[in-house]
C-alpha positions in Angstrom: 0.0 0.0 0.0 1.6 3.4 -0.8 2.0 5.5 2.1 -0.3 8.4 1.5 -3.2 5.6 0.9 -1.8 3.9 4.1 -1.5 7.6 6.2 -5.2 7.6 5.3 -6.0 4.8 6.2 -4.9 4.8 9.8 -5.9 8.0 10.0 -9.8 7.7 9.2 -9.2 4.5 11.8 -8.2 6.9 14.3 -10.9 9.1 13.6 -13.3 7.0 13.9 -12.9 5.2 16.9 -11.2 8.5 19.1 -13.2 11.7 17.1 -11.2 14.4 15.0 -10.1 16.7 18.1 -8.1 14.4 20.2 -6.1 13.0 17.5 -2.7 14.2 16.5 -0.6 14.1 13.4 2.2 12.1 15.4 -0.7 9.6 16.5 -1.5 9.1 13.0 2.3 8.9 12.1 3.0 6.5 15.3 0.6 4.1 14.4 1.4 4.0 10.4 5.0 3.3 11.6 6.5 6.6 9.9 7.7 10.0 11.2 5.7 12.8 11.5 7.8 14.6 8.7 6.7 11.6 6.1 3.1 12.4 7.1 3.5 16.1 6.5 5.5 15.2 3.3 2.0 13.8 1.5 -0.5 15.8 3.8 0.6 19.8 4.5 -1.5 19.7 7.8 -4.3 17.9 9.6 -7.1 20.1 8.1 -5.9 18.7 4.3 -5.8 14.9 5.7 -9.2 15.2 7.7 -11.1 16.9 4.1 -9.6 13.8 2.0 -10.2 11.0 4.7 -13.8 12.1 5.0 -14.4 12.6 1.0 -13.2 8.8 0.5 -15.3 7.6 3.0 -18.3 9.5 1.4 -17.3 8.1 -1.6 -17.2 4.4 -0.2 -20.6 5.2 0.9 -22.1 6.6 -2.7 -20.8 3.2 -4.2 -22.3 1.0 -2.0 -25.5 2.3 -1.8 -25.2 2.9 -5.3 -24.2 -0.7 -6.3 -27.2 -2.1 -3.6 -29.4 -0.4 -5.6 -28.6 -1.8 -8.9 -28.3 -5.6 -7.5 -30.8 -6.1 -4.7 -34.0 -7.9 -5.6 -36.4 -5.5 -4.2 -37.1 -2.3 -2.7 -37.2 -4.3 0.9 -34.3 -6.2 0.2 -32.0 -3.1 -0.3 -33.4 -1.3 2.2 -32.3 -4.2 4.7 -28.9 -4.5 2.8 -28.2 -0.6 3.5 -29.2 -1.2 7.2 -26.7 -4.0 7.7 -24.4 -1.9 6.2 -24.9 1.1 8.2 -24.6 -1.2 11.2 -21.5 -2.8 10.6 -20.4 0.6 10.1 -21.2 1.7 13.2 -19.8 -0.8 15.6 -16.2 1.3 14.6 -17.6 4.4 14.5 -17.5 6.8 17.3 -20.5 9.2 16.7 -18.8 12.1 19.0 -16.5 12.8 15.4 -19.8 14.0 14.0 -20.4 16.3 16.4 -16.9 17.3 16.4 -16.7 18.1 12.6 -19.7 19.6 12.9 -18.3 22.2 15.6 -14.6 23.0 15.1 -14.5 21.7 10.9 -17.6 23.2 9.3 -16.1 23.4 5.4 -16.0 19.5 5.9 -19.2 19.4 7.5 -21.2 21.0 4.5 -19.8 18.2 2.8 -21.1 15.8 5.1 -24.5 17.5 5.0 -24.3 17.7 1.2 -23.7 13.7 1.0 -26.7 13.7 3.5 -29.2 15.7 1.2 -27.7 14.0 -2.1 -27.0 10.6 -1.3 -29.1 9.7 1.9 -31.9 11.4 1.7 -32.4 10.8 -2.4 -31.5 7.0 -1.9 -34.2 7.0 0.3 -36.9 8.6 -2.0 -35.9 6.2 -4.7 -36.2 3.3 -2.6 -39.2 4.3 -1.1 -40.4 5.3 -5.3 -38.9 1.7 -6.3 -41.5 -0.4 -3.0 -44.5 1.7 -5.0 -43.9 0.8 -7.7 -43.1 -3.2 -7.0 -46.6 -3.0 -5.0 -44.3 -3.2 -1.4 -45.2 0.1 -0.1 -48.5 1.3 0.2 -49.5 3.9 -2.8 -50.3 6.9 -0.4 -47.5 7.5 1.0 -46.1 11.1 0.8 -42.5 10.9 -0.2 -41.5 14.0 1.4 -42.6 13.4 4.2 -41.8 9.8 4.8 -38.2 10.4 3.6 -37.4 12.9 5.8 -39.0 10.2 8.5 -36.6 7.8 7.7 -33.5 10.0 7.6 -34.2 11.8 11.1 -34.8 8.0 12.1 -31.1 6.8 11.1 -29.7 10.5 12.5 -31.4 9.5 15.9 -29.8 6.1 15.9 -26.2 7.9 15.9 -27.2 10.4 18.9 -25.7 9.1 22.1 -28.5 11.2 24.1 -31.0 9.4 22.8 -29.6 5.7 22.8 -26.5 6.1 25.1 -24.0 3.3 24.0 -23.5 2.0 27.6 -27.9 1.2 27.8 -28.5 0.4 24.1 -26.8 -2.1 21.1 -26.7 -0.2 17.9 -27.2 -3.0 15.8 -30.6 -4.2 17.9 -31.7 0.4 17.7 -30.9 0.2 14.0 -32.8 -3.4 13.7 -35.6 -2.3 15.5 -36.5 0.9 14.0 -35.9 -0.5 10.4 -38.3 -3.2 11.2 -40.7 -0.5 12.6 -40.4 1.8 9.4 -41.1 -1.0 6.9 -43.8 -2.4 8.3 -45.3 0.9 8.9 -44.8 1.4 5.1 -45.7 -1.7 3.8 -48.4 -3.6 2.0 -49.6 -7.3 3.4 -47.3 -8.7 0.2 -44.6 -6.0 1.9 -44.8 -7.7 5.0 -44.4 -11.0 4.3 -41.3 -10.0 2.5 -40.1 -7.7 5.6 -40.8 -11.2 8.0 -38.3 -13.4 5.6 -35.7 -10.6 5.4 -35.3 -9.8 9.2 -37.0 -13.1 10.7 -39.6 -11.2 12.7 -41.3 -14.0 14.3 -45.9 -13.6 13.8 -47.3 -12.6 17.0 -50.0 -15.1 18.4 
């Protein structure tokens, strides 16, 4: 691996698991093995490093919700695919770098609230568009509206106030409110669909 792609690498680790603030350019250098000078050789200062890390991980985003799209079977099916996704991602993610971006790095914030209102929020309306149209999702639902549900929904899920990570398991949140959006969306062919794809057991 070359050693910007490398510097990167560790660095959106480090990010991730400790938030922006606390984390040094001789961390990042300390744990790739290298000296701080052969960070600052391919990265002119932390700012630089934290704009690129965060694009490619945008970017790693875009593709797989793109690709989900194109290659799930149904409207139900990728929605389920994106929440596993989002999940897995989360059990390395440490959601107080989101909230220090959003305070002390605002440039790459706008970014973040760009991919939000681009990617997100548009992935969901076609989704939501695609269960319509497959006879899913029941016909009178407002996108708008029910878009904008499901995005505050996943924003929620990140917030430590609301489901502090020492009282709650992301991936069981993330389950449950999934499972609570689709069936609240969904037709009775929808549902049967939502019961085989996250093995919700009938009630008596």
């Amino acid at each position: 691996m070359a050693a910007r792609e490398r510097i990167k690498e560790v660095a959106l680790k480090l990010f991730r698991t400790y938030g922006v603030k606390g984390v040094t350019m001789f961390d990042i250098a300390r744990d790739c093995g290298m000296s701080k000078k052969t960070v600052y050789e391919h990265f002119s200062d932390k700012q630089s490093l934290i704009d690129e890390g965060m694009q490619q991980l945008l970017d790693t985003h875009s593709t797989f919700f793109r690709e989900t799209h194109a290659n799930a079977e149904n409207a139900i099916d990728e929605l389920v695919r994106n929440m596993k996704y989002i999940t897995n991602m989360a059990r390395s993610f440490n959601p107080v770098m989101l909230f220090e971006l959003q305070k002390y790095h605002p440039d790459t914030w706008r970014n973040i609230e760009d991919f939000q209102r681009d990617c997100i929020l548009s992935g969901i309306t076609e989704n939501l568009k695609r269960g319509m149209s497959e006879g899913l999702y029941r016909q009178s639902l407002d996108l708008n509206v029910i878009a904008r549900m499901r995005q505050l929904q996943l924003d929620a899920a990140f917030d430590q106030l609301q489901y502090p990570p020492e009282t709650f398991d992301m991936p069981a949140v993330m389950e449950q409110i999934t499972a609570h959006f689709i069936l609240g969306i969904a037709t009775i062919k929808g549902h049967k669909l939502v019961n085989q794809y996250l093995q919700i057991k009938e009630e008596e």
